[in-house]
C-alpha positions as CSV (number, residue, x, y, z in Angstrom):
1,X,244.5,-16.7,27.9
2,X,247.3,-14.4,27.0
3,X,247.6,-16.1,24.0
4,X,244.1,-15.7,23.2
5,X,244.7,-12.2,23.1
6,X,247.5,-11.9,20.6
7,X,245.0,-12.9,18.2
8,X,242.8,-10.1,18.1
9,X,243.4,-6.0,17.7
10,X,241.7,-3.9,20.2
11,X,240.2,-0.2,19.0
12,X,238.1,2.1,21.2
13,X,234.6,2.6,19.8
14,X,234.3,6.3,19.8
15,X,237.7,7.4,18.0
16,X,239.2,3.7,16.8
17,X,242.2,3.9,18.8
18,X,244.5,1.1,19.2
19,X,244.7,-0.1,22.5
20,X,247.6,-2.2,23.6
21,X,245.6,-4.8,25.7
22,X,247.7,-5.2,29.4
23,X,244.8,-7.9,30.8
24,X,241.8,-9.1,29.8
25,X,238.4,-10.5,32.0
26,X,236.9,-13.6,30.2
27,X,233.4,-14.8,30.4
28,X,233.5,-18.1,29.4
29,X,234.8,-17.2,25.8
30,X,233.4,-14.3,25.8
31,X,236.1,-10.8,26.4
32,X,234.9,-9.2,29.2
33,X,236.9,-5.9,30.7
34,X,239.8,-5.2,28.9
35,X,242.8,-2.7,30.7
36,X,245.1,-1.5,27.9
37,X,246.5,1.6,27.6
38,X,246.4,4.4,24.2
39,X,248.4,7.1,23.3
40,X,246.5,9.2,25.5
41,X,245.6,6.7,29.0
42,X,245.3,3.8,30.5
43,X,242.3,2.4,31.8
44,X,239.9,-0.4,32.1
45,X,237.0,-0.5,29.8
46,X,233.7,-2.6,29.3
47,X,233.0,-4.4,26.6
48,X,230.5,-1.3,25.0
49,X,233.6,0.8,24.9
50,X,236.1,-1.0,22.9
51,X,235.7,-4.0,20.6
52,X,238.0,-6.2,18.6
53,X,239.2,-7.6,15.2
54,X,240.6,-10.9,14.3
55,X,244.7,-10.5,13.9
56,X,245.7,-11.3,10.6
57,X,245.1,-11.0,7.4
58,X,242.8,-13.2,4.7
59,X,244.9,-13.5,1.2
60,X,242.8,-15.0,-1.0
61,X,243.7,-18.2,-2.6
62,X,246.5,-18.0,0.2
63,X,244.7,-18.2,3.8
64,X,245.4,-16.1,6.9
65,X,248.6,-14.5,6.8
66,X,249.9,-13.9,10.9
67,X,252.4,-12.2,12.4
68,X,256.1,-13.6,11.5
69,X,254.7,-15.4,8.5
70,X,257.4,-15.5,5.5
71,X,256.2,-13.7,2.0
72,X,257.4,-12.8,-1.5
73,X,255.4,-9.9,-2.8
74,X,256.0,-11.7,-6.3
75,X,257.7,-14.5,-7.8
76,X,260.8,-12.5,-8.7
77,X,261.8,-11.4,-5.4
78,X,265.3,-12.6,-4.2
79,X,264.1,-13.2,-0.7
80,X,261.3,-12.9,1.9
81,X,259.8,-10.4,3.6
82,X,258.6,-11.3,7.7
83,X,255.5,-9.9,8.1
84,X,255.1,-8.5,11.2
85,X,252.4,-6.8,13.6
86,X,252.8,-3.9,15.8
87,X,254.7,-0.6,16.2
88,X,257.5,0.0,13.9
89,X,259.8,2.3,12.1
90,X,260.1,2.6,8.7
91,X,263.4,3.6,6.8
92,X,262.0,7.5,6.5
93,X,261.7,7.5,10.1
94,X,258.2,7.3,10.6
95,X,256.6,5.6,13.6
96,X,253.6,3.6,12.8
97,X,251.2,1.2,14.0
98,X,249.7,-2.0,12.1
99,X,251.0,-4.4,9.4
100,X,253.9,-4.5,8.0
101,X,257.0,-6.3,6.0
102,X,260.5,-6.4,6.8
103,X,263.7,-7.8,4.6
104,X,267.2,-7.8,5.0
105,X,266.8,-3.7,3.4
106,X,264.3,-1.9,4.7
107,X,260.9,-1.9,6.3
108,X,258.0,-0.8,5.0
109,X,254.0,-0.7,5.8
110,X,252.4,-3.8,4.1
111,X,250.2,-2.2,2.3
112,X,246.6,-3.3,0.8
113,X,248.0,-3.8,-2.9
114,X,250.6,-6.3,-1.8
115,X,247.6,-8.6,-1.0
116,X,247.3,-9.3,-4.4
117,X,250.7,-9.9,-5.1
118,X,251.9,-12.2,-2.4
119,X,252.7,-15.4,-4.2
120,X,254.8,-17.5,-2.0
121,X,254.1,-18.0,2.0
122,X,256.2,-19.7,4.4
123,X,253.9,-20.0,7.5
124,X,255.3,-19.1,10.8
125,X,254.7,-22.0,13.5
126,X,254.9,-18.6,16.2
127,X,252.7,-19.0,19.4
């Protein structure tokens, strides 16, 4: 079921916080409790207080882009960037959470105007 989890993204309802899911009650295929900790806790919640988002991303005319998926931004590009999911640091030193791409030279949030520009995808066969 582990699995299972690694395809969704898990936000408290009150202040959308990420939570980094550490176990997860089904029922049947339903998410039941989910323990996970925040920046601030960890904690067991119900289902009322958190819910959940499919992880990856819909390119249209491309499909679902997933975590470790190869991409050029555009047909020029020299090489790919891996497209990743999670914490990360960029080259300014900034510590974020969510999408982003990685190449040989830098990392860098994948932002929502690449979507339009990814042209070539090199699916990851990960999990």
């Amino acid at each position: 079921m582990t699995n299972k989890m690694n395809n969704y993204l898990f936000l408290t309802t009150d202040t959308n916080e990420i939570i980094i899911p550490v176990s997860v009650e089904f029922i049947g295929n339903t998410f039941g409790t989910l323990t996970g900790y925040t920046m601030t806790d960890t904690t067991e919640r119900t289902f009322t207080e958190y819910k959940c988002v499919n992880n990856f991303i819909d390119v249209p005319g491309v499909g679902e882009l997933k975590d470790g998926d190869l991409i050029k931004l555009n047909l020029f590009d020299k090489e790919f960037y891996t497209l990743h999911f999670g914490w990360y640091t960029t080259n300014d030193g900034l510590d974020l959470y969510g999408w982003y791409i990685v190449n040989t030279q830098e990392v860098r949030p994948f932002l929502q105007r690449y979507i339009d520009t990814v042209e070539i995808v090199q699916l990851c066969n990960c999990n």
